[in-house]
PyMOL Python script that loads the backbone (N, CA, C, O; Angstrom):
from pymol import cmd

cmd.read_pdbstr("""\
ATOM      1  N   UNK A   1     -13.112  -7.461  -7.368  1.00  0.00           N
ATOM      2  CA  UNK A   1     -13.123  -8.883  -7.552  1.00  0.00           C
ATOM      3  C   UNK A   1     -12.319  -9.509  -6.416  1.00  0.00           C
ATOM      4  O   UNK A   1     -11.125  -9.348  -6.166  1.00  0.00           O
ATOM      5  N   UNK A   2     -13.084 -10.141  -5.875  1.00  0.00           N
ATOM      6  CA  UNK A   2     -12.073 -10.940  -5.069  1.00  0.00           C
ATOM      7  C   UNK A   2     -10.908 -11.881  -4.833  1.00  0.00           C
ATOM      8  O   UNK A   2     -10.636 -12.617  -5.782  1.00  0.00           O
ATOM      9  N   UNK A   3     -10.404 -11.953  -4.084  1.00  0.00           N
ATOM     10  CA  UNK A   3      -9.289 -13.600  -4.257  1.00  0.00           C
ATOM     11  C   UNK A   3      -9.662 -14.931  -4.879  1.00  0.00           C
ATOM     12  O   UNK A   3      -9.149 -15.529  -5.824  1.00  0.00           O
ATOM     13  N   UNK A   4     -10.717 -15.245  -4.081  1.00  0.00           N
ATOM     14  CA  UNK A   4     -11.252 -16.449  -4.375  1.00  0.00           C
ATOM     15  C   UNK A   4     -11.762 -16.254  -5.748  1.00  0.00           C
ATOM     16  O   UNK A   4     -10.929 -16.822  -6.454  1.00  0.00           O
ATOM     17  N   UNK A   5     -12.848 -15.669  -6.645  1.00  0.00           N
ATOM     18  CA  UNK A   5     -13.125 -15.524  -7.928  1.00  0.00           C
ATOM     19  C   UNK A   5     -11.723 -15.655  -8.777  1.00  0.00           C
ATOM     20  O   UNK A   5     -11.649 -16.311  -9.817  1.00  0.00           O
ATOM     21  N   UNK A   6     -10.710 -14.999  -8.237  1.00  0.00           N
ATOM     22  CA  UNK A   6      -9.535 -14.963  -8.992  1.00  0.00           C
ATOM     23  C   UNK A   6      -9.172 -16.043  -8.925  1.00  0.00           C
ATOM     24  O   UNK A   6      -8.647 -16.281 -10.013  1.00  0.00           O
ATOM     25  N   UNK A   7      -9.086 -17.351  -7.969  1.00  0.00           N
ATOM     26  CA  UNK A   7      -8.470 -18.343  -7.773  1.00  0.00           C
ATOM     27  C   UNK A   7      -9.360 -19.052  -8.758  1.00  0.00           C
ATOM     28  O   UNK A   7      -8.804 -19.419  -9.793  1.00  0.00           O
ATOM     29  N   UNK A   8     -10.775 -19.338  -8.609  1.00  0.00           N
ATOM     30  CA  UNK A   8     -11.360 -19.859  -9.643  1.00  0.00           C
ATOM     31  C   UNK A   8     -11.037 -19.769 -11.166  1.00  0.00           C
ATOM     32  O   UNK A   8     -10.729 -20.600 -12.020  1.00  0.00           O
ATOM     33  N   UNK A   9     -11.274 -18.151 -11.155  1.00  0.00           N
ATOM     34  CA  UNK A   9     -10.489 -17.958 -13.010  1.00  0.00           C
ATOM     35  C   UNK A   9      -9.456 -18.903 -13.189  1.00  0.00           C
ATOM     36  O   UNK A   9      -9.574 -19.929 -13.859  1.00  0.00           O
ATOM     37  N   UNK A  10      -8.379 -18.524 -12.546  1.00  0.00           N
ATOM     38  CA  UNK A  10      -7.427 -19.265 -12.624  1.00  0.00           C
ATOM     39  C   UNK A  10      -7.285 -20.628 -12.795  1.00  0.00           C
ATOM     40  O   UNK A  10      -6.418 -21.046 -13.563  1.00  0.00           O
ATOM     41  N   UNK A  11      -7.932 -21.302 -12.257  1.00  0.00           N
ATOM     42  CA  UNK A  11      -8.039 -23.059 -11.897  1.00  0.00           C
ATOM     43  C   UNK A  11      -8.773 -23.370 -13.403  1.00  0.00           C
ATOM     44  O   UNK A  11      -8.465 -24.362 -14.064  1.00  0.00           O
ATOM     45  N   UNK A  12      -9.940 -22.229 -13.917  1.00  0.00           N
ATOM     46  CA  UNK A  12     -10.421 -22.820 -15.002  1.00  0.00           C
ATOM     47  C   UNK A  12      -9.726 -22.325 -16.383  1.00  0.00           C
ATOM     48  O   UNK A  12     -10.027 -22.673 -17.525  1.00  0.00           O
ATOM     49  N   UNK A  13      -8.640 -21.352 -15.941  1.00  0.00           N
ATOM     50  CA  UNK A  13      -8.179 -20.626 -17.078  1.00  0.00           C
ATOM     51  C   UNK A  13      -6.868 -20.361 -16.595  1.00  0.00           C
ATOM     52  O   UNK A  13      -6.443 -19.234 -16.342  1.00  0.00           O
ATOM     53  N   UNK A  14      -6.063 -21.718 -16.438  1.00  0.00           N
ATOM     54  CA  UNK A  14      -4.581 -21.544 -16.672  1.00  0.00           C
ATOM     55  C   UNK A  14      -3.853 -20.587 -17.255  1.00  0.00           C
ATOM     56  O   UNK A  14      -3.118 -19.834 -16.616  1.00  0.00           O
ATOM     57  N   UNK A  15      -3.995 -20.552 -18.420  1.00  0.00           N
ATOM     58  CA  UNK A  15      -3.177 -19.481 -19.130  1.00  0.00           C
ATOM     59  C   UNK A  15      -3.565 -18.514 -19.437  1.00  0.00           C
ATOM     60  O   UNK A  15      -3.081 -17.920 -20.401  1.00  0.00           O
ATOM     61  N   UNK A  16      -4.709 -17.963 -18.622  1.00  0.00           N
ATOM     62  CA  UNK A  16      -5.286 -16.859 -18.891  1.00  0.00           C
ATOM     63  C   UNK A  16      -4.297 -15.386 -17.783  1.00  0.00           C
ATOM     64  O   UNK A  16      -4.010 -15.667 -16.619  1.00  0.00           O
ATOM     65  N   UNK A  17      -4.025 -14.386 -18.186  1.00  0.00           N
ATOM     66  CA  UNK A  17      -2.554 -13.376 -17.843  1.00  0.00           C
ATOM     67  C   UNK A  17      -3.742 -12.693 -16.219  1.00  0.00           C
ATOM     68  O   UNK A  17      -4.665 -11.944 -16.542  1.00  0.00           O
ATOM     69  N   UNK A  18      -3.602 -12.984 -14.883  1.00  0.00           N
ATOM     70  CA  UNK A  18      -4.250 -12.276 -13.769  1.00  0.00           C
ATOM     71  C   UNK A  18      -4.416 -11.509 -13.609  1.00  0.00           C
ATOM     72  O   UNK A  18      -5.403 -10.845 -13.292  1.00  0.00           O
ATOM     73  N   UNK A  19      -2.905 -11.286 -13.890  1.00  0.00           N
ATOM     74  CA  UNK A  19      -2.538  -9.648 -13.656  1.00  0.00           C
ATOM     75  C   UNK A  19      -3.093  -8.651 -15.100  1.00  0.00           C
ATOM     76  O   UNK A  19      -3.028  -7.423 -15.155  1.00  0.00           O
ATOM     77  N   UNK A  20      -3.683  -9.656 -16.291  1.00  0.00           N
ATOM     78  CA  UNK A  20      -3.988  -8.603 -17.320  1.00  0.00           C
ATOM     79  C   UNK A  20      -5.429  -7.981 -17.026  1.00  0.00           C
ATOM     80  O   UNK A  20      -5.912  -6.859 -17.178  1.00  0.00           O
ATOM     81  N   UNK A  21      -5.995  -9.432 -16.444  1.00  0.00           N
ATOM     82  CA  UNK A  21      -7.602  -9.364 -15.998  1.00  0.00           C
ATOM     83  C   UNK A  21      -8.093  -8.151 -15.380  1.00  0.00           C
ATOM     84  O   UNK A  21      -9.078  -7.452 -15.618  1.00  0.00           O
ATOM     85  N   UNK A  22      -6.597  -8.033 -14.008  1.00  0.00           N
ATOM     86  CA  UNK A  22      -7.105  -6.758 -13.237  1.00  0.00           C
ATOM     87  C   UNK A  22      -6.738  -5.925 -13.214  1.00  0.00           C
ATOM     88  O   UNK A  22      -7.010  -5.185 -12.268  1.00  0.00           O
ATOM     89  N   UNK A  23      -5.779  -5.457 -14.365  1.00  0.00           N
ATOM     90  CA  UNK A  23      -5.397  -3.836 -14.838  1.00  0.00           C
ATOM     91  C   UNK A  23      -5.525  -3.848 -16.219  1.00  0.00           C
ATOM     92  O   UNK A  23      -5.363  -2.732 -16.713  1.00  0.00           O
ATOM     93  N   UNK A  24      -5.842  -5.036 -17.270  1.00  0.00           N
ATOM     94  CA  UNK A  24      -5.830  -4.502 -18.453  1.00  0.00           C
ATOM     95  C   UNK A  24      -4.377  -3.755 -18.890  1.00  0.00           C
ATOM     96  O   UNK A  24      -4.118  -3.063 -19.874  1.00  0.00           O
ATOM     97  N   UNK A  25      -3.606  -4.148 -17.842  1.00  0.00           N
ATOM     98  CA  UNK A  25      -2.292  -4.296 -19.002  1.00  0.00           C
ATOM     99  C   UNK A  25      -1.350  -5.586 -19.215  1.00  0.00           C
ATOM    100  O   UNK A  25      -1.438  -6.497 -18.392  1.00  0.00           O
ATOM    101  N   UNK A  26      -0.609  -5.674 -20.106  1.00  0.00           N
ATOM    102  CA  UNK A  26       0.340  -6.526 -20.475  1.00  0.00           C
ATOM    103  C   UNK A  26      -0.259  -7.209 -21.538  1.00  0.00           C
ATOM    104  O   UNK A  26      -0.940  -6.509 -22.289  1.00  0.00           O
ATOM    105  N   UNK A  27      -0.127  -9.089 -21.933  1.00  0.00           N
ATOM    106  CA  UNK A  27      -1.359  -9.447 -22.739  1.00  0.00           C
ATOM    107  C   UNK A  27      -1.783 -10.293 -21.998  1.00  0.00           C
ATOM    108  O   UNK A  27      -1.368 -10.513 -20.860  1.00  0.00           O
ATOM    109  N   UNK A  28      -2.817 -10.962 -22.667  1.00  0.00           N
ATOM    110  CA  UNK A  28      -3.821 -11.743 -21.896  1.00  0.00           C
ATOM    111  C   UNK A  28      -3.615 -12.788 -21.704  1.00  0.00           C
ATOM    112  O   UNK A  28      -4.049 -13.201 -20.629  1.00  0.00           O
ATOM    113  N   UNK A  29      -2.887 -13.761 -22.569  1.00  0.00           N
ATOM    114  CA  UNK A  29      -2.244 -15.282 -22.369  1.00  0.00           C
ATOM    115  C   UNK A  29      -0.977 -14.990 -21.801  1.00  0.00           C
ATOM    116  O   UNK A  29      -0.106 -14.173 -22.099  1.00  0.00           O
ATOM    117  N   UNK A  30      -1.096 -15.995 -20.762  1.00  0.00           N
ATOM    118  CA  UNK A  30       0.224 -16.010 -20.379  1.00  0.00           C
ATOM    119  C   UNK A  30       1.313 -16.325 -21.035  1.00  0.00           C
ATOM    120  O   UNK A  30       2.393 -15.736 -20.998  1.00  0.00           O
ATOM    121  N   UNK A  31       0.932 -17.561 -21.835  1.00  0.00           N
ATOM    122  CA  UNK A  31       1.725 -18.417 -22.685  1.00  0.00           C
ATOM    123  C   UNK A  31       2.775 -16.776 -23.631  1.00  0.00           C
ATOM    124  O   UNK A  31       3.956 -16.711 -23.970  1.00  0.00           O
ATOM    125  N   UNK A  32       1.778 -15.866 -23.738  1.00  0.00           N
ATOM    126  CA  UNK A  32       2.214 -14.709 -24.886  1.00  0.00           C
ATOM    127  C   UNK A  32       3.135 -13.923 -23.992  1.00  0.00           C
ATOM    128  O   UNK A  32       3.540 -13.002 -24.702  1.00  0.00           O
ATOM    129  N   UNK A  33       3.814 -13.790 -22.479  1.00  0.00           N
ATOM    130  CA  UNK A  33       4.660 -13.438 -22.009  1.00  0.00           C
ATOM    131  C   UNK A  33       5.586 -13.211 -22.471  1.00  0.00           C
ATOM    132  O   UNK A  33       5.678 -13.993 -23.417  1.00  0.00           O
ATOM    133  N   UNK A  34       7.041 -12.150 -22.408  1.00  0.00           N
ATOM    134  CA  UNK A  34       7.980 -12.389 -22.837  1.00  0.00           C
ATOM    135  C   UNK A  34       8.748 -12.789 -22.145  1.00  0.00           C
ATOM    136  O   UNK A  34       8.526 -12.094 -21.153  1.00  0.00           O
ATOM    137  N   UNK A  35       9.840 -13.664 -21.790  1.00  0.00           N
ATOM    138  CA  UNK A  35      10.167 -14.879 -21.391  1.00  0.00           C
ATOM    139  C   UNK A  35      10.921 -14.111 -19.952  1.00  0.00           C
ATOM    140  O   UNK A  35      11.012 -14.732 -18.893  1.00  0.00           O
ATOM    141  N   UNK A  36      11.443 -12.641 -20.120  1.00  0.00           N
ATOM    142  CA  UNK A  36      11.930 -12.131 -18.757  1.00  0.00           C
ATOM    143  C   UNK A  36      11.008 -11.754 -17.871  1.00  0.00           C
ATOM    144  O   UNK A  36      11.429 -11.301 -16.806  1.00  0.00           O
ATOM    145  N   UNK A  37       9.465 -11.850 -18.097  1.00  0.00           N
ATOM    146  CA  UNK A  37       8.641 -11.468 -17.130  1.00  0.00           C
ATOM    147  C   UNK A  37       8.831 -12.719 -16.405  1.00  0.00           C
ATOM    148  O   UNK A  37       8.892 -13.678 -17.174  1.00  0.00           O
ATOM    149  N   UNK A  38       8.932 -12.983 -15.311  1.00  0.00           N
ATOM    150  CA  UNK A  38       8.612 -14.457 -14.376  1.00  0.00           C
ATOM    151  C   UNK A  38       7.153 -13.694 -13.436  1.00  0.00           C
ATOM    152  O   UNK A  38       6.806 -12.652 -12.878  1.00  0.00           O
ATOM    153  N   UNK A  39       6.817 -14.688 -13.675  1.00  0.00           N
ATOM    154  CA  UNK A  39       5.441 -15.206 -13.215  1.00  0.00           C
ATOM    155  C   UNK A  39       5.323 -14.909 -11.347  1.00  0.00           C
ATOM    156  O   UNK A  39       4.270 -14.834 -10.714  1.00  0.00           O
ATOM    157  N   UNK A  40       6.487 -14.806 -10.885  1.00  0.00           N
ATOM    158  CA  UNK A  40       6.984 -14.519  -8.914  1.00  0.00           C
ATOM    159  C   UNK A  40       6.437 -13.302  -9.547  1.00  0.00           C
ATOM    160  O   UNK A  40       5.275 -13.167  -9.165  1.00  0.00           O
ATOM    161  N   UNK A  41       6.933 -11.981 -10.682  1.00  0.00           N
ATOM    162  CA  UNK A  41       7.013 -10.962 -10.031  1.00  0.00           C
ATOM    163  C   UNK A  41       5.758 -10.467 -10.837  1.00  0.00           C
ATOM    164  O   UNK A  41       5.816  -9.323 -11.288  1.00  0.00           O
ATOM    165  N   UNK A  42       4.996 -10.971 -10.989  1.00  0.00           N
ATOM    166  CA  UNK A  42       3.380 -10.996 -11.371  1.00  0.00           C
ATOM    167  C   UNK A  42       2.524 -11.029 -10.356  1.00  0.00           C
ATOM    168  O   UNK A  42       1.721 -10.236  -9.865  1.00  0.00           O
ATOM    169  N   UNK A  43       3.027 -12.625 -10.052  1.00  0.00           N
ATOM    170  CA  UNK A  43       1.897 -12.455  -8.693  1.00  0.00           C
ATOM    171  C   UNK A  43       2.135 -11.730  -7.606  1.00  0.00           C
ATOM    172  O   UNK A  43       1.069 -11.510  -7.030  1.00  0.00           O
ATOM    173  N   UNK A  44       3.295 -11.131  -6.913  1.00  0.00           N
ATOM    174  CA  UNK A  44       3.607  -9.845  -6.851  1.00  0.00           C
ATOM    175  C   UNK A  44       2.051  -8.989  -6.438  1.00  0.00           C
ATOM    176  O   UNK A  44       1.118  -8.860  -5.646  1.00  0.00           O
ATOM    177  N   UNK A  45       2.660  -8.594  -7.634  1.00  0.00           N
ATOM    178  CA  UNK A  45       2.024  -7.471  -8.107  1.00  0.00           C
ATOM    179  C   UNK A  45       0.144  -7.694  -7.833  1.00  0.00           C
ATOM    180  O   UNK A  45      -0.712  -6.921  -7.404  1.00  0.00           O
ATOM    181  N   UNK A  46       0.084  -9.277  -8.371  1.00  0.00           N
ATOM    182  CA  UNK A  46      -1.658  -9.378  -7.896  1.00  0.00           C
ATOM    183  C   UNK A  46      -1.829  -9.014  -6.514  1.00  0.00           C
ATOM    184  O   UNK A  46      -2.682  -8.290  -6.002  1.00  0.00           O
ATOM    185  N   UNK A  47      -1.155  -9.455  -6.152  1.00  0.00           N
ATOM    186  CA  UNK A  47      -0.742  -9.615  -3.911  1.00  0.00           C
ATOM    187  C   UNK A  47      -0.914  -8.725  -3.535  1.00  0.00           C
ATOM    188  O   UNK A  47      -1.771  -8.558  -2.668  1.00  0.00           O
ATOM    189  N   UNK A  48      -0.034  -7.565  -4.109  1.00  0.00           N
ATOM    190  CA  UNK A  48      -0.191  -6.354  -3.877  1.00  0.00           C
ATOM    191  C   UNK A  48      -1.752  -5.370  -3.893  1.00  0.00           C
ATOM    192  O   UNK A  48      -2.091  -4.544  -3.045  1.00  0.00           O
ATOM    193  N   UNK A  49      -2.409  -5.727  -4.974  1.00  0.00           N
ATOM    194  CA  UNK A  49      -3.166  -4.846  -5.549  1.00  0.00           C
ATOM    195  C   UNK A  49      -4.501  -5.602  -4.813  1.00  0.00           C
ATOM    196  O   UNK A  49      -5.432  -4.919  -4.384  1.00  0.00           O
ATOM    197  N   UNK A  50      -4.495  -6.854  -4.728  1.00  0.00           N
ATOM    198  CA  UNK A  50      -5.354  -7.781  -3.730  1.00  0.00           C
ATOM    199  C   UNK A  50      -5.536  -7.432  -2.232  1.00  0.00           C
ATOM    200  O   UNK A  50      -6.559  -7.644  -1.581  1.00  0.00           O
ATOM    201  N   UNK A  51      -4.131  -6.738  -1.680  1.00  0.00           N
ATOM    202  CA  UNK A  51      -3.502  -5.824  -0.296  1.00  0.00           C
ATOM    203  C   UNK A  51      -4.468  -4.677  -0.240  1.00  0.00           C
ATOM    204  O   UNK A  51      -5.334  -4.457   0.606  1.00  0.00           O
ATOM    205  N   UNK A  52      -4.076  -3.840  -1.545  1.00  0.00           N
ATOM    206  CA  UNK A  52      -4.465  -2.564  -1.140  1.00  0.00           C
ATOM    207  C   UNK A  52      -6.052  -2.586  -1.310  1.00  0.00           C
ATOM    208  O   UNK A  52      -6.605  -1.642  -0.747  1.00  0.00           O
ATOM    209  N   UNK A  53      -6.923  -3.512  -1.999  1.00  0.00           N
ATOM    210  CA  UNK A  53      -8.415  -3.653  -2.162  1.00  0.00           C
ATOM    211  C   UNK A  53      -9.413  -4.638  -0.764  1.00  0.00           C
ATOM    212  O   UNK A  53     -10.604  -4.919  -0.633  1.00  0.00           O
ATOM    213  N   UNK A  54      -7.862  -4.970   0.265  1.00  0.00           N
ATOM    214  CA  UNK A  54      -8.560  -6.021   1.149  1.00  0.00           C
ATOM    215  C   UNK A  54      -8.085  -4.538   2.958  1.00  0.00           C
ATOM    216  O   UNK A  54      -8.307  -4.706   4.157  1.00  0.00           O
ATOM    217  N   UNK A  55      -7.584  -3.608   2.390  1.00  0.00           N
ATOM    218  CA  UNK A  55      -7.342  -2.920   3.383  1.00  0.00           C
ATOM    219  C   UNK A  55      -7.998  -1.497   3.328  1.00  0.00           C
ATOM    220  O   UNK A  55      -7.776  -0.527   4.052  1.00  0.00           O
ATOM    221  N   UNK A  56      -8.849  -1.629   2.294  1.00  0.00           N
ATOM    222  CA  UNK A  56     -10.276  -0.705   2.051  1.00  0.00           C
ATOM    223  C   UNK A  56     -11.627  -1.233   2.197  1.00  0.00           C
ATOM    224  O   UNK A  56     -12.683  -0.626   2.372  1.00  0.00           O
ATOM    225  N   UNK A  57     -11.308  -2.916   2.055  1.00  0.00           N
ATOM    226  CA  UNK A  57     -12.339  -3.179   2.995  1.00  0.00           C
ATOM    227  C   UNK A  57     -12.662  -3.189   4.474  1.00  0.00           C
ATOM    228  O   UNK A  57     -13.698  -2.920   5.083  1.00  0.00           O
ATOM    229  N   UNK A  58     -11.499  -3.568   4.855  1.00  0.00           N
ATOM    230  CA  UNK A  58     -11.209  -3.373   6.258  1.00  0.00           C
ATOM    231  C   UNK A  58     -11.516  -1.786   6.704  1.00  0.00           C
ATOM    232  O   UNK A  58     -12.153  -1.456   7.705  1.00  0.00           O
ATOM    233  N   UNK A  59     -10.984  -0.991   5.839  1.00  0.00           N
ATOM    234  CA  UNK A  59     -11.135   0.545   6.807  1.00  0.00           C
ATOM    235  C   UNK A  59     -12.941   0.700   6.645  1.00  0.00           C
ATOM    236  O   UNK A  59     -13.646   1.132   7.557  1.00  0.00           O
ATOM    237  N   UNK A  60     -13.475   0.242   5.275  1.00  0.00           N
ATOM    238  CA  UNK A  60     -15.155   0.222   5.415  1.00  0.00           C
ATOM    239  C   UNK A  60     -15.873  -0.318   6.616  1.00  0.00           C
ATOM    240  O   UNK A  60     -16.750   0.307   7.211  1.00  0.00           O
ATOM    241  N   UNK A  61     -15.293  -1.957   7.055  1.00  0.00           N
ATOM    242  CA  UNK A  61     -16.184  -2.435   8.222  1.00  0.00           C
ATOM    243  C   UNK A  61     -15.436  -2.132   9.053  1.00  0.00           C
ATOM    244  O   UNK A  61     -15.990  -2.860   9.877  1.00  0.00           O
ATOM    245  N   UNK A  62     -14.413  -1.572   9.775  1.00  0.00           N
ATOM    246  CA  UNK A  62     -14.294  -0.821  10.773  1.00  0.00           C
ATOM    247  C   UNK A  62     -14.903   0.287  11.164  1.00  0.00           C
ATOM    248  O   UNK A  62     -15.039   0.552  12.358  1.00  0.00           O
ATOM    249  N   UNK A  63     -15.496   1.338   9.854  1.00  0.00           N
ATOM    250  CA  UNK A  63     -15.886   2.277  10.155  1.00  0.00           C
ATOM    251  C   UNK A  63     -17.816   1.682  10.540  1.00  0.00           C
ATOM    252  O   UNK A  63     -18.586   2.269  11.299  1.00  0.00           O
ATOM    253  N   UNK A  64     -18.112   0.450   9.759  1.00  0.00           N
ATOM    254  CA  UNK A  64     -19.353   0.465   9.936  1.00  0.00           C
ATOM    255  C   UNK A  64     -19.698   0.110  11.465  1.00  0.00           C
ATOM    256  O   UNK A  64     -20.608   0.422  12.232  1.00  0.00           O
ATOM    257  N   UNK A  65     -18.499  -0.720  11.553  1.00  0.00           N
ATOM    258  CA  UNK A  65     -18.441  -1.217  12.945  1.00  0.00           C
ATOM    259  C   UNK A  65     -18.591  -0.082  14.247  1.00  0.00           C
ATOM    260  O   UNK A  65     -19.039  -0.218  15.385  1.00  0.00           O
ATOM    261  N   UNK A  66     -18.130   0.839  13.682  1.00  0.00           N
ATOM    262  CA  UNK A  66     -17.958   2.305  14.885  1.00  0.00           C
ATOM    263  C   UNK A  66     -19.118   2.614  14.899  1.00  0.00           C
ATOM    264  O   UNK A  66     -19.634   2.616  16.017  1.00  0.00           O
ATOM    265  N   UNK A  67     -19.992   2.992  13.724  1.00  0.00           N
ATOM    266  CA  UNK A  67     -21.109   3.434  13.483  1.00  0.00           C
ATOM    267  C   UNK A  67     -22.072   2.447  14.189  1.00  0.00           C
ATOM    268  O   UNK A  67     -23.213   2.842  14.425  1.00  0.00           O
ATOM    269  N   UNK A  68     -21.761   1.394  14.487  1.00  0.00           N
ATOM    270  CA  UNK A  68     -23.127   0.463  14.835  1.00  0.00           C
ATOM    271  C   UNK A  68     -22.757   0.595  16.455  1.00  0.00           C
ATOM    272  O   UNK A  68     -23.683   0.577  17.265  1.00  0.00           O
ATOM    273  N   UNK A  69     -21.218   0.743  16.956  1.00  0.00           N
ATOM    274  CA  UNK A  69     -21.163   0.964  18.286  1.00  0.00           C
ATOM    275  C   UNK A  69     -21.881   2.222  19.157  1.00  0.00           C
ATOM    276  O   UNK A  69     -22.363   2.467  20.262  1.00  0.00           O
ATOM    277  N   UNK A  70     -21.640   2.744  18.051  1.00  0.00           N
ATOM    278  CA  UNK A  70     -22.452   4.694  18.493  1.00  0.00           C
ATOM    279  C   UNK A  70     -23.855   4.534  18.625  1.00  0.00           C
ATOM    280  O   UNK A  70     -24.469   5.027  19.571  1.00  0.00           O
ATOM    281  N   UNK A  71     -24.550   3.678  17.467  1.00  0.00           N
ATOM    282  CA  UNK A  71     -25.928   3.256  17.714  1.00  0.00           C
ATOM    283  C   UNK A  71     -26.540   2.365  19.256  1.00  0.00           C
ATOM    284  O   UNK A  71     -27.533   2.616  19.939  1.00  0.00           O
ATOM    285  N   UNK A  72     -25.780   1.577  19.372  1.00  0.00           N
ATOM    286  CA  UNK A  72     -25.885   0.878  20.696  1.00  0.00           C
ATOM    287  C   UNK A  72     -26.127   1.289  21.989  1.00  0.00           C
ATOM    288  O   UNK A  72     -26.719   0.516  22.741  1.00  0.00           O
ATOM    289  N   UNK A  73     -25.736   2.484  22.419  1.00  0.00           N
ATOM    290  CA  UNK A  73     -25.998   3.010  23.486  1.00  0.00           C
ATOM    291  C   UNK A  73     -27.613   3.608  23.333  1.00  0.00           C
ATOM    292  O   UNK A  73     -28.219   3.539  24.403  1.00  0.00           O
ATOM    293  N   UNK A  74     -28.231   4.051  22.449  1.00  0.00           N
ATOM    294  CA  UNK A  74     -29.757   4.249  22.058  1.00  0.00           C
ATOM    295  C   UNK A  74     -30.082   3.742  22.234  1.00  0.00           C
ATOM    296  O   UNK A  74     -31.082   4.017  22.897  1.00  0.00           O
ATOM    297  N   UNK A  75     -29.863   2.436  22.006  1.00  0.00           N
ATOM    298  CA  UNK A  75     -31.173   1.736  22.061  1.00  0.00           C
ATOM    299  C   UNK A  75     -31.200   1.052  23.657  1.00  0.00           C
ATOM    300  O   UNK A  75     -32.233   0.772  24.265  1.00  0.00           O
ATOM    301  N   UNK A  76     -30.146   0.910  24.041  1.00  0.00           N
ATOM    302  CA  UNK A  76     -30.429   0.426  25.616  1.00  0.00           C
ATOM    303  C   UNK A  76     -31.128   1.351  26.102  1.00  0.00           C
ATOM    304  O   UNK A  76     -32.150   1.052  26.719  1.00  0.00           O
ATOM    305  N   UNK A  77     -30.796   2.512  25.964  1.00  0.00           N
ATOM    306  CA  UNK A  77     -31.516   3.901  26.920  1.00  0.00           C
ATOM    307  C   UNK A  77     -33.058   3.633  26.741  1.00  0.00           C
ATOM    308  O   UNK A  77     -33.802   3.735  27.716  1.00  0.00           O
ATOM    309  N   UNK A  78     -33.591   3.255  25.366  1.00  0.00           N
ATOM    310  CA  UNK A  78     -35.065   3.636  24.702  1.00  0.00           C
ATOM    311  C   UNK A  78     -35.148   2.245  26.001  1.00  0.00           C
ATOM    312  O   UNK A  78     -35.266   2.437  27.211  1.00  0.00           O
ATOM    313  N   UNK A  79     -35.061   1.077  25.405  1.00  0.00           N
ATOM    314  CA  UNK A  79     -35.512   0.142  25.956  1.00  0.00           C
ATOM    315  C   UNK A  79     -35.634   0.329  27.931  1.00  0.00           C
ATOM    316  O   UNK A  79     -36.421  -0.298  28.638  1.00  0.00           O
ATOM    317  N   UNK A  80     -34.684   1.282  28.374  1.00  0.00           N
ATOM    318  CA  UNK A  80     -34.789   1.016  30.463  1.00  0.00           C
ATOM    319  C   UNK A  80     -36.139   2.383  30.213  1.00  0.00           C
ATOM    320  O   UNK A  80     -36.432   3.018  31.226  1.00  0.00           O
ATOM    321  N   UNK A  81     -36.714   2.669  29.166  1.00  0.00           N
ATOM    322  CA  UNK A  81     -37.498   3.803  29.518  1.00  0.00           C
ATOM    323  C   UNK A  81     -38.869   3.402  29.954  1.00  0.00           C
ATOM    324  O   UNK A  81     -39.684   4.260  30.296  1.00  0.00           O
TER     325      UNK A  81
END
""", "prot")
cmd.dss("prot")
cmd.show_as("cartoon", "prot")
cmd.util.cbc("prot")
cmd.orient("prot")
């Protein structure tokens, strides 16, 4: 799920828990928090987990990116033939 979808949830579902959405733990209303969780070290934690899912995309189109560079030299060759 992305950032932006998450930002949407959010905007339409205030008190709905982010961080429950995308691990299924804690509870689901925020409002149902217990009062020492603060909300900094939540989103945290979304940031984080948003990090490690936006730096597996990155290693994907880098690699596709290599793969399409390796292709490139083919096709110039086919085409001076």
């Amino acid at each position: 799920m992305g950032s932006e979808v998450l930002l949407k949830i959010q905007e339409c579902f205030p008190d709905l828990n982010i961080h429950w959405l995308l691990t299924g733990k804690g509870r689901m209303i925020r409002h149902a928090l217990p009062p020492e969780e603060e909300p900094v070290v939540e989103m945290v934690q979304v940031l984080q987990e948003q990090i490690v899912l936006l730096q597996k995309s990155l290693a994907d189109k880098n690699e596709l990116i290599d793969l399409l560079k390796k292709k490139r030299p083919l096709k110039r060759s086919a085409l001076a033939i």
